[in-house]
PAKOLVEX-845366 format. One line per field, with one value per residue: x, y, z of N, C-alpha, C in turn; residue number from 1; residue in three letters. Coordinates in steps of 0.001 Angstrom, whole numbers, plus 500000, padded with zeros to 6 digits. Layout:
REM PAKOLVEX-845366
npx = (X,...)
npy = (Y,...)
npz = (Z,...)
capx = (X,...)
capy = (Y,...)
capz = (Z,...)
cpx = (X,...)
cpy = (Y,...)
cpz = (Z,...)
n = (NUM,...)
res = (ALA,...)
END
This chain:
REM PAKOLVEX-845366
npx = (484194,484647,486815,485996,485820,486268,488515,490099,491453,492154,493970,495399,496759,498473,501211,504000,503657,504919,503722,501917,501084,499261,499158,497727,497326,494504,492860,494169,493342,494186,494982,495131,496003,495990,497493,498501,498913,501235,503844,507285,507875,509129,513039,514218,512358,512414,509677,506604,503633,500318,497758,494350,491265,488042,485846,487075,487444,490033,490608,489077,490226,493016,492153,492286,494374,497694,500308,501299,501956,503938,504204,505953,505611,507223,507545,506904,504233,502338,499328,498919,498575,496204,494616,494381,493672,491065,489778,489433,491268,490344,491997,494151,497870,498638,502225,502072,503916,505553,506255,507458,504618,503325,501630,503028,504216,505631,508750,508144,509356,510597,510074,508048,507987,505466,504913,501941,501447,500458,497116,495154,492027,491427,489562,487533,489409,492066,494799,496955,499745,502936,505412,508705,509776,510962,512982,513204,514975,515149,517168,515315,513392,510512,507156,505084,503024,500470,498619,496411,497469,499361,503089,506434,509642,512056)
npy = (489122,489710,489133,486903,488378,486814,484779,486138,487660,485445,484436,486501,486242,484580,486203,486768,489228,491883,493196,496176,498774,501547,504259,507593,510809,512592,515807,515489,511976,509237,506658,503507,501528,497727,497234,495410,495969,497787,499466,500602,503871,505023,506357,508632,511491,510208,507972,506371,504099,503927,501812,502308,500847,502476,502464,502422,503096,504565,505210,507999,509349,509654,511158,514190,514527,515939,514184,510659,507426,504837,501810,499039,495708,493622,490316,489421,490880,490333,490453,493171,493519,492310,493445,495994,495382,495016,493262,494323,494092,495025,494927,495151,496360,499154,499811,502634,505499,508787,510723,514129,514431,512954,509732,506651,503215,501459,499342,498453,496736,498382,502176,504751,508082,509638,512465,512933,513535,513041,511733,509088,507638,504669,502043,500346,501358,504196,504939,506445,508634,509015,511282,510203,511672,510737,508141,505107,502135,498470,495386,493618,490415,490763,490583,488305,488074,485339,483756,484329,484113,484801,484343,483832,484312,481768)
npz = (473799,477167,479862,483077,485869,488081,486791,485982,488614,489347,488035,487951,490733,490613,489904,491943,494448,496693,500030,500719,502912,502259,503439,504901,506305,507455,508237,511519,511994,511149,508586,507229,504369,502951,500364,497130,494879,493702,492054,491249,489176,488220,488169,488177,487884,490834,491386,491844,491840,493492,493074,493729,494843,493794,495018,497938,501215,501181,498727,498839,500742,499634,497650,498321,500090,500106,500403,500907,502557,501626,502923,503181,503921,506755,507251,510055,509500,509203,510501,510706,507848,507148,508919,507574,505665,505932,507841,510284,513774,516948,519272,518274,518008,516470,515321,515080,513107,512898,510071,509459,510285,508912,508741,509142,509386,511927,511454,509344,506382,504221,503503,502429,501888,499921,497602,496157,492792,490969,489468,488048,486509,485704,484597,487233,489442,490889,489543,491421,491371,493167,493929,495468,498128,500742,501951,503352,504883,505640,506306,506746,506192,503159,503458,501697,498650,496837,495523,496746,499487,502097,502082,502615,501675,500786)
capx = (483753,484976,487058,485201,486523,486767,489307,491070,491514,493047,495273,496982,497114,500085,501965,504160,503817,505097,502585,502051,500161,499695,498819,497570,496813,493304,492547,494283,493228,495524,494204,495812,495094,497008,497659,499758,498846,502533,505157,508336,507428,510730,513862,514452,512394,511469,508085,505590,502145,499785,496274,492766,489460,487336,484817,487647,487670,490962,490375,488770,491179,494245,491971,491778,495651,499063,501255,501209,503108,503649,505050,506273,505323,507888,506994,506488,503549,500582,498088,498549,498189,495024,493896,494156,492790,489603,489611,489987,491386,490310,493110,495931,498534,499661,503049,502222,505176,505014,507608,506859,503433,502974,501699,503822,504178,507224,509122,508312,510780,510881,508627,508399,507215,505457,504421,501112,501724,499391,495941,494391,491173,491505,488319,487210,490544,492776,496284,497701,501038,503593,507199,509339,510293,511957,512750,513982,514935,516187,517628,514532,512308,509176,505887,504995,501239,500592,497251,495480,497794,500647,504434,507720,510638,513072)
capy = (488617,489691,488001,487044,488805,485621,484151,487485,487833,483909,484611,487174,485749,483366,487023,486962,490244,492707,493468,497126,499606,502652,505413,508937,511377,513705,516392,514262,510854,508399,505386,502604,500688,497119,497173,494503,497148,498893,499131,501857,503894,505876,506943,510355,511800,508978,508169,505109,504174,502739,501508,501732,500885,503549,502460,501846,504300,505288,506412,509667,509891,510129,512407,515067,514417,516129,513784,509584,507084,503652,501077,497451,495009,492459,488787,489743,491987,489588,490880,494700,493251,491605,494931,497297,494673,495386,492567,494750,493720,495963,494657,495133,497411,499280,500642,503722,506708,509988,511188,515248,514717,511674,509004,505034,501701,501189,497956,497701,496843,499668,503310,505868,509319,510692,513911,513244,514169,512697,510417,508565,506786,503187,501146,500873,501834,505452,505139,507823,508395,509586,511598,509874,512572,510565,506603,504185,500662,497479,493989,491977,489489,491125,489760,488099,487248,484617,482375,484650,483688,485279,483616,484269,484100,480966)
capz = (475094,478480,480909,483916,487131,489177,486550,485698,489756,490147,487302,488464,491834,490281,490145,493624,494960,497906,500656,501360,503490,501797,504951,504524,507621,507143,510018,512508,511840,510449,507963,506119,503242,502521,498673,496365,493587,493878,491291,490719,488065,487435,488811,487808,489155,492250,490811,492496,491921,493902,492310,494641,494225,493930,496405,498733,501739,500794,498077,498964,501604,498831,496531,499597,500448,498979,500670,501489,502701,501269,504140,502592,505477,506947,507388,511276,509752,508630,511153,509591,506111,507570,509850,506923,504282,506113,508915,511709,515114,517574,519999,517189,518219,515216,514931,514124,513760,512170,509615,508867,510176,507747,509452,508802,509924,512488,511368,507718,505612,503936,504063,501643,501676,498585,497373,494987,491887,489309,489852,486440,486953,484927,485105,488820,490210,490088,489531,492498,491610,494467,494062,496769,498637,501826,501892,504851,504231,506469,505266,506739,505069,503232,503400,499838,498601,496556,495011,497968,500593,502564,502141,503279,500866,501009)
cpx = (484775,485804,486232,486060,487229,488084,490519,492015,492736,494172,496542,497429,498199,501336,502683,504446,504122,503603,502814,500789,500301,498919,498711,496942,495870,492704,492405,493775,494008,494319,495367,495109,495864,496612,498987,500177,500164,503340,506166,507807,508736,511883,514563,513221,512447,509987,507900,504436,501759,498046,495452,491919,488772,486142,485425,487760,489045,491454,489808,489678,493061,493672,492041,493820,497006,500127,500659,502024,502882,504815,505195,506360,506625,506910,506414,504985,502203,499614,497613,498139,496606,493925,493947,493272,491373,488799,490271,490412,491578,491608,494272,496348,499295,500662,503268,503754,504884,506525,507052,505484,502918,502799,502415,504338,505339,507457,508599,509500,511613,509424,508806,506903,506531,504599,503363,501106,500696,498188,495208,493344,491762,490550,487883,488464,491075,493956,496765,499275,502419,505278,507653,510143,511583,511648,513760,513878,515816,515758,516606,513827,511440,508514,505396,503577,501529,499958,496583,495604,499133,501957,505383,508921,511596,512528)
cpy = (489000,488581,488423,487768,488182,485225,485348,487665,486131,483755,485574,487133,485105,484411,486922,488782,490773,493015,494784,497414,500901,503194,507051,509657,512845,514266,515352,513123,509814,507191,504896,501577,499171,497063,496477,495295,498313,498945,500799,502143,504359,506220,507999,510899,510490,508865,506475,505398,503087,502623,500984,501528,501989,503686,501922,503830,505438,506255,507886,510281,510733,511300,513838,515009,514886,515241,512138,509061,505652,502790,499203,497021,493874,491243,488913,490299,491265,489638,492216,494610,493187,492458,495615,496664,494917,494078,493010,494284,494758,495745,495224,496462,497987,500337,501736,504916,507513,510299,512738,515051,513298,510176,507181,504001,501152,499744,497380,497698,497822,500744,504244,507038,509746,511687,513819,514042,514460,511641,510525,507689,506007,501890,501509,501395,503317,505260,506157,507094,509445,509623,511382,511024,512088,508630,506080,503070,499633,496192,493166,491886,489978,489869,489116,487711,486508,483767,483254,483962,483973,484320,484135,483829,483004,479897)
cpz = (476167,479448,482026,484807,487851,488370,486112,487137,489900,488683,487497,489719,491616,490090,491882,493558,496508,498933,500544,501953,503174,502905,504581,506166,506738,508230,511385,512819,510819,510020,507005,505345,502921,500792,498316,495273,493574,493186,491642,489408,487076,488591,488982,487042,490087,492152,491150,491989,492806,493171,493492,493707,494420,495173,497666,499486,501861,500055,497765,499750,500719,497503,497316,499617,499311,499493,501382,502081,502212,502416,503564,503921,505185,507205,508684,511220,509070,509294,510736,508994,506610,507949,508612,505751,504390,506825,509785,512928,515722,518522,519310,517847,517501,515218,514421,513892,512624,511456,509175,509185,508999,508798,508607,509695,510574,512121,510208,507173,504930,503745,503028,501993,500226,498315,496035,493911,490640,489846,488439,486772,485596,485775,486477,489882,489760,490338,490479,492062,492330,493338,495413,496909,499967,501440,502862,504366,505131,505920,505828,506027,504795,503303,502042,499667,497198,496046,496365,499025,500862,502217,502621,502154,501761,501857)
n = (1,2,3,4,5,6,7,8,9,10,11,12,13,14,15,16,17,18,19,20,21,22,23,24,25,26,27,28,29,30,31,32,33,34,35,36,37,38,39,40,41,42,43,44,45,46,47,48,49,50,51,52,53,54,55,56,57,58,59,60,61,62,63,64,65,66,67,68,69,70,71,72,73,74,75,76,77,78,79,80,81,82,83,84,85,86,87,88,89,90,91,92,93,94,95,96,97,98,99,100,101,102,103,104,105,106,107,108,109,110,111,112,113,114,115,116,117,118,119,120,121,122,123,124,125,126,127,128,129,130,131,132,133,134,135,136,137,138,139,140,141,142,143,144,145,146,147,148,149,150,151,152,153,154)
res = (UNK,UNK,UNK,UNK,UNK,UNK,UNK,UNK,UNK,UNK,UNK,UNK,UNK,UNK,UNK,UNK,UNK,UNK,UNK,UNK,UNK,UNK,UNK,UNK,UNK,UNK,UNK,UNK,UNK,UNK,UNK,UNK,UNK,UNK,UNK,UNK,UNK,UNK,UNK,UNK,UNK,UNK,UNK,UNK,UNK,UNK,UNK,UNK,UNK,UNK,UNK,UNK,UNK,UNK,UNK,UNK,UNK,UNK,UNK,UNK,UNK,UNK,UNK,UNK,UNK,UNK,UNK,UNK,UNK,UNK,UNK,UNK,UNK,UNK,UNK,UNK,UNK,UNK,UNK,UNK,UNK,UNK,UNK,UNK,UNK,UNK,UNK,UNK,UNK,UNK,UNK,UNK,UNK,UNK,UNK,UNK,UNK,UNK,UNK,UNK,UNK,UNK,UNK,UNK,UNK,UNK,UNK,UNK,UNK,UNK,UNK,UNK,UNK,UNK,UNK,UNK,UNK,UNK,UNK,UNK,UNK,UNK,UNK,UNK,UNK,UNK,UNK,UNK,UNK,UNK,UNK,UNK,UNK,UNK,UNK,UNK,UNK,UNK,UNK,UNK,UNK,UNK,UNK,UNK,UNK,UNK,UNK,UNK,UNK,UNK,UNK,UNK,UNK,UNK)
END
């Protein structure tokens, strides 16, 4: 027997995880995605994954793409999370900035460049996994999720 979705989903909600916005640029249009789905995979090489949904518009955008960017949101950044989750605010003014033509999220905590290496479908999601090519990083507070609800460390 199967676990259901709903209780598979509120179990691993009790995981605390990082926010991100993974960001890809496709004949000059920039899109972001927020994803909790992020781990390190290695350190020699600099190896990340991030895990979409398949029927997520991102995901065609990173099968099309040799290069992403993954942007860890600060605590300041719970309207991004919110805007890329797929509750748009047309008003929002998003930080965008370009590294190499790579479009990323001014004032995340930290940003990485990566150079697509490998993508594994697994169930409805595909594993994309990125060689960090460039990485930026400052000492403020990330964003944390939580039972399906933002936090702030401490």
């Amino acid at each position: 027997m199967s676990l259901p979705p709903h209780e598979f989903r509120e179990t691993l909600g009790r995981f605390v995880s990082g926010v991100t916005v993974v960001t890809a640029a496709h004949d000059g249009e920039r899109r972001g995605m927020t994803a909790s789905a992020f781990v390190s995979v290695s350190l020699t090489p600099p190896l990340i994954l991030v895990s979409v949904d398949r029927g997520a518009t991102m995901h065609a955008r990173l099968l099309e793409v040799e290069r992403f960017g993954v942007n860890v949101l600060s605590t300041q950044q719970r309207e991004l999370s919110r805007h890329f989750a797929g509750r748009p605010d047309a008003g929002l003014n998003v930080p965008w900035m370009d590294h190499e033509g790579l479009p990323l999220i001014g004032g995340a905590v930290a940003q990485l460049v990566c150079r697509k290496v490998e993508a594994h479908e697994a169930g409805d999601h595909t594993l994309f996994i990125g060689e960090v090519e460039y990485s930026r990083y400052t000492d403020d507070d990330p964003l944390v999720y939580f039972r399906g609800q933002y936090h702030e460390l401490g």
